[in-house]
DRENKENU-796610 format. One line per 2 residues: number of its first residue (from 1); for each residue x, z, y of C-alpha. Coordinates in Angstrom, 2 decimals, always signed. Layout:
BEGIN
NUM) X/Z/Y; ...
***
This chain:
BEGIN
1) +33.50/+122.57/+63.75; +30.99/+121.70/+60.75
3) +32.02/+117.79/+59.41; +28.95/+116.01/+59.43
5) +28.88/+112.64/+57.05; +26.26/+110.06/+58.29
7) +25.44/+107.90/+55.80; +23.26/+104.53/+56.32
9) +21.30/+102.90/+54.45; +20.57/+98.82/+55.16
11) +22.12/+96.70/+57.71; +24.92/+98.87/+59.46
13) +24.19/+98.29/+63.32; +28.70/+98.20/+63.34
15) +27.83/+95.01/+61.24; +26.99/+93.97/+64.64
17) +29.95/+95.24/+66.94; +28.37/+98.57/+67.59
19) +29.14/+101.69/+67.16; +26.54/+103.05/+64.49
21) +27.03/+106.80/+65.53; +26.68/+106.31/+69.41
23) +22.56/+107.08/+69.57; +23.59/+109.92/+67.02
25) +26.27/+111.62/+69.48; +23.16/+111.55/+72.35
27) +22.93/+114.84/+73.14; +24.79/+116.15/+70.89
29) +26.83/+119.66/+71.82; +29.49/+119.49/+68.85
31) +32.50/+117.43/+68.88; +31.92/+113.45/+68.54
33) +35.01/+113.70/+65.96; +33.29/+116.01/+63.17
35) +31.00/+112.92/+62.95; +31.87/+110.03/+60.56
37) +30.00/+107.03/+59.28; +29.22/+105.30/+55.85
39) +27.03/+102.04/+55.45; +25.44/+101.71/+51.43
41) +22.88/+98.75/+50.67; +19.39/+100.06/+51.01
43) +17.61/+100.60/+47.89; +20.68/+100.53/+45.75
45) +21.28/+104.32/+44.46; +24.79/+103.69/+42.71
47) +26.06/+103.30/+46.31; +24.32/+106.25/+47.54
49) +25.85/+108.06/+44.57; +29.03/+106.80/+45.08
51) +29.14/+107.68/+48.93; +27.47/+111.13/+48.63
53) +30.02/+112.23/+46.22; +32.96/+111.06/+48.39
55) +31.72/+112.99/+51.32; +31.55/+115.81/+49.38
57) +35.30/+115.46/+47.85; +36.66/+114.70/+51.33
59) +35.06/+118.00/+52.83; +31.79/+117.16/+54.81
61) +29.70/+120.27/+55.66; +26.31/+118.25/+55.90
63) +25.40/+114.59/+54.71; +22.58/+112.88/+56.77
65) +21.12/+110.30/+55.17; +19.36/+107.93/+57.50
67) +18.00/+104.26/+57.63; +20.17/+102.09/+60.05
69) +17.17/+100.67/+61.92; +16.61/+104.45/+63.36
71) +16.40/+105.29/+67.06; +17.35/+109.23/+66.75
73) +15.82/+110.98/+69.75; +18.77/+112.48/+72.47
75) +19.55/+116.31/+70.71; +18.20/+114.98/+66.95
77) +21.46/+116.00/+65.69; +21.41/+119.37/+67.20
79) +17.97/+120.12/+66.43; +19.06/+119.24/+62.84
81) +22.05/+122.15/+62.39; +20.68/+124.82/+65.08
83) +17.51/+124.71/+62.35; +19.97/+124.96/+59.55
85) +21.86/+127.67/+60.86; +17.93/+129.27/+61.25
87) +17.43/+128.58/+57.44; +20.62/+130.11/+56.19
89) +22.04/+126.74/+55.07; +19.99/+127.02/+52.29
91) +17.59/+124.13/+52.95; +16.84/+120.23/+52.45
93) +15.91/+119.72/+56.21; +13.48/+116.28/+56.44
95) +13.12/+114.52/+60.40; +10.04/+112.93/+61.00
97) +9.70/+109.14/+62.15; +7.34/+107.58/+64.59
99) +6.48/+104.31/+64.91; +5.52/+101.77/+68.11
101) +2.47/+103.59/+68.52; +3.47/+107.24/+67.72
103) +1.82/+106.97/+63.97; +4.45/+108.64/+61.84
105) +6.31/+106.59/+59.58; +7.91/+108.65/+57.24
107) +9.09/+111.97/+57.09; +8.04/+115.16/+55.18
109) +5.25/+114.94/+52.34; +2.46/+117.23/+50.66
111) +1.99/+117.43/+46.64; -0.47/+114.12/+47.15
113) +2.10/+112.31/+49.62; +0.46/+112.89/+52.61
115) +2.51/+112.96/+55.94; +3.55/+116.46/+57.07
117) +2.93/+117.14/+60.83; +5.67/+118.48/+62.29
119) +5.85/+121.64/+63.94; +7.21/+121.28/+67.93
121) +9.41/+124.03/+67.97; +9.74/+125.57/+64.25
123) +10.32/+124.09/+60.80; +7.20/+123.68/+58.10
125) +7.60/+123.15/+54.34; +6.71/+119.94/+52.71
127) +7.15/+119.11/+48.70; +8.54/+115.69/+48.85
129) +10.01/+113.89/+51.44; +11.23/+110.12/+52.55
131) +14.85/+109.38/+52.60; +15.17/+108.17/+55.68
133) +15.92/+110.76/+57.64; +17.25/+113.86/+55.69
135) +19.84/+116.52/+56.47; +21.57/+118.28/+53.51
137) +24.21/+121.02/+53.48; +27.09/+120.36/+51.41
139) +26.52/+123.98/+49.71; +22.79/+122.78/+48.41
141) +23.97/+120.42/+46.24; +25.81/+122.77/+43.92
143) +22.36/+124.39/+43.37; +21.66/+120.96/+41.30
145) +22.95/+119.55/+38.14; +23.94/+116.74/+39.57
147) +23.72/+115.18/+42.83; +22.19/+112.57/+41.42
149) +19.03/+114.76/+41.18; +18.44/+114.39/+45.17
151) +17.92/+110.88/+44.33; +15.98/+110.78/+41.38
153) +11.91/+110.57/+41.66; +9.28/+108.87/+39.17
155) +6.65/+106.67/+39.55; +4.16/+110.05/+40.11
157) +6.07/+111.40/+42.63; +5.26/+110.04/+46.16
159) +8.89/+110.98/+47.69; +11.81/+112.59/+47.19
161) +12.33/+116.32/+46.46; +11.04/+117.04/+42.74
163) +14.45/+117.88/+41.43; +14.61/+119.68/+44.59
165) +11.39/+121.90/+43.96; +12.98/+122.60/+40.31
167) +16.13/+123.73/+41.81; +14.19/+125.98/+44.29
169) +15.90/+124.33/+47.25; +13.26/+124.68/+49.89
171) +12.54/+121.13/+51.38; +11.62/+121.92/+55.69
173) +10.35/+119.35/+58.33; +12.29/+119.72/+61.05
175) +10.61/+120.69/+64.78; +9.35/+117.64/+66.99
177) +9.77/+113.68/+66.30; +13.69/+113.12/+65.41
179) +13.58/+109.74/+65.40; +11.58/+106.11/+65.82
181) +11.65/+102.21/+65.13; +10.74/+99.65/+66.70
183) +8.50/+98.22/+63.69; +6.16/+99.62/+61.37
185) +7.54/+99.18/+57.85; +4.90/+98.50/+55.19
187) +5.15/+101.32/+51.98; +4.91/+99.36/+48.36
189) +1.36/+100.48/+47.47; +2.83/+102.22/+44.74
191) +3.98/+104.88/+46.75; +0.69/+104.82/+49.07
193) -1.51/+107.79/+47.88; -4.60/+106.24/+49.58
195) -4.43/+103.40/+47.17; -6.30/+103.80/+43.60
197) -4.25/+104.32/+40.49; -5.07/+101.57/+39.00
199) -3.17/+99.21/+41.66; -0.26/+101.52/+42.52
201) +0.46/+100.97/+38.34; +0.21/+97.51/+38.68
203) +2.41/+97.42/+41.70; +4.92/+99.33/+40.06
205) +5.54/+96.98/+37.27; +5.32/+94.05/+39.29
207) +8.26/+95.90/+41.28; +9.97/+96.50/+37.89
209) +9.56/+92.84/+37.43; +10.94/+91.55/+40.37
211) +13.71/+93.72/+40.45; +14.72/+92.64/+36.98
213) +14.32/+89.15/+37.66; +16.87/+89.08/+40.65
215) +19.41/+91.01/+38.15; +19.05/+88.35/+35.89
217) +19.12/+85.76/+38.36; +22.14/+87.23/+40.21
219) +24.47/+87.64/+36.58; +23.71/+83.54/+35.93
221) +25.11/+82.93/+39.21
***
């Protein structure tokens, strides 16, 4: 049975007295023991590093990245590796997240960061893609220098998946809506390709700014 490493990003819901993998074993058909779960701070990619790598050394098959405030629908998890088996193991496989109202959240992305609709029963290529609900195979990653390189983008890319499209690892949306939250989360207008250049630069550097400012401000404590 394929070892599947879940790993969280934000608040852990166990942080809480739950059981963070319960709505991922919903439906699922595999054993509830190939399933294990790691909690990193959101928006902090040393710890992502750091947790991807020892997944890898301990023998996971698949890493799933996802944000801890998801709702995976019953079956996401099955939906994820019966459409990896499809591709041949060969592919960065992206779920798509609704919000309140059905709008989709995040999820696959074209060349100019728009949204990818998912297909409802096959998967559909996208160029970059959100982190927040992602499905790699263990085997992709040696097709990078690094496995940094899944986390790397630049201030022109409008998701994830550049290093990706230089490998030649094909980046898929997986089939249907794999996931929801409760609240619509508000994307920086940096990474918002309806917004002109001219404010996503100056939203970036303000967002350099502020992030440098709470280093500082955290080494004088």
């Amino acid at each position: 049975m394929a070892k599947v490493t879940v790993i969280f990003s934000g608040t852990v819901p166990a942080a809480a007295g739950k059981d963070p993998l319960r709505p991922w074993r919903e439906g699922f058909s595999g054993d509830a023991d190939s399933l294990e779960a790691v909690g990193v701070p959101a928006d902090h990619p040393e710890s992502l590093r750091a947790a991807c790598l020892q997944a890898l050394e301990t023998g996971s098959d698949f890493l799933l990245f996802a944000d801890a405030l998801l709702q995976p629908a019953p079956g996401a998890l099955d939906i994820f590796l019966e459409n990896d088996v499809f591709l041949r193991h060969q592919a960065i496989l992206v779920g798509t997240v609704a919000g309140p109202g059905g709008q989709l959240l995040f999820g696959g992305r074209s060349r100019r960061g728009r949204l990818v609709q998912p297909d409802p029963t096959i998967p559909v290529p996208c160029h970059f893609f959100d982190m927040s609900c992602v499905l790699v195979p263990a085997g992709v990653f040696s097709r990078f220098r690094s496995p940094d390189d899944l986390f790397r983008r630049t201030f022109w890319d409008f998701g994830y998946g550049q290093k990706a499209a230089t490998a030649d690892v094909p980046r898929m949306v997986a089939p249907g809506i794999l996931a929801r939250m409760d609240h619509n989360l508000l994307v920086p207008l940096w990474q918002n390709p309806e917004i002109p250049l001219w404010r996503r630069v100056l939203s970036y550097v303000d967002s350099l700014l502020r992030g440098a400012l709470k280093r500082i401000r955290a080494a004088l404590r």
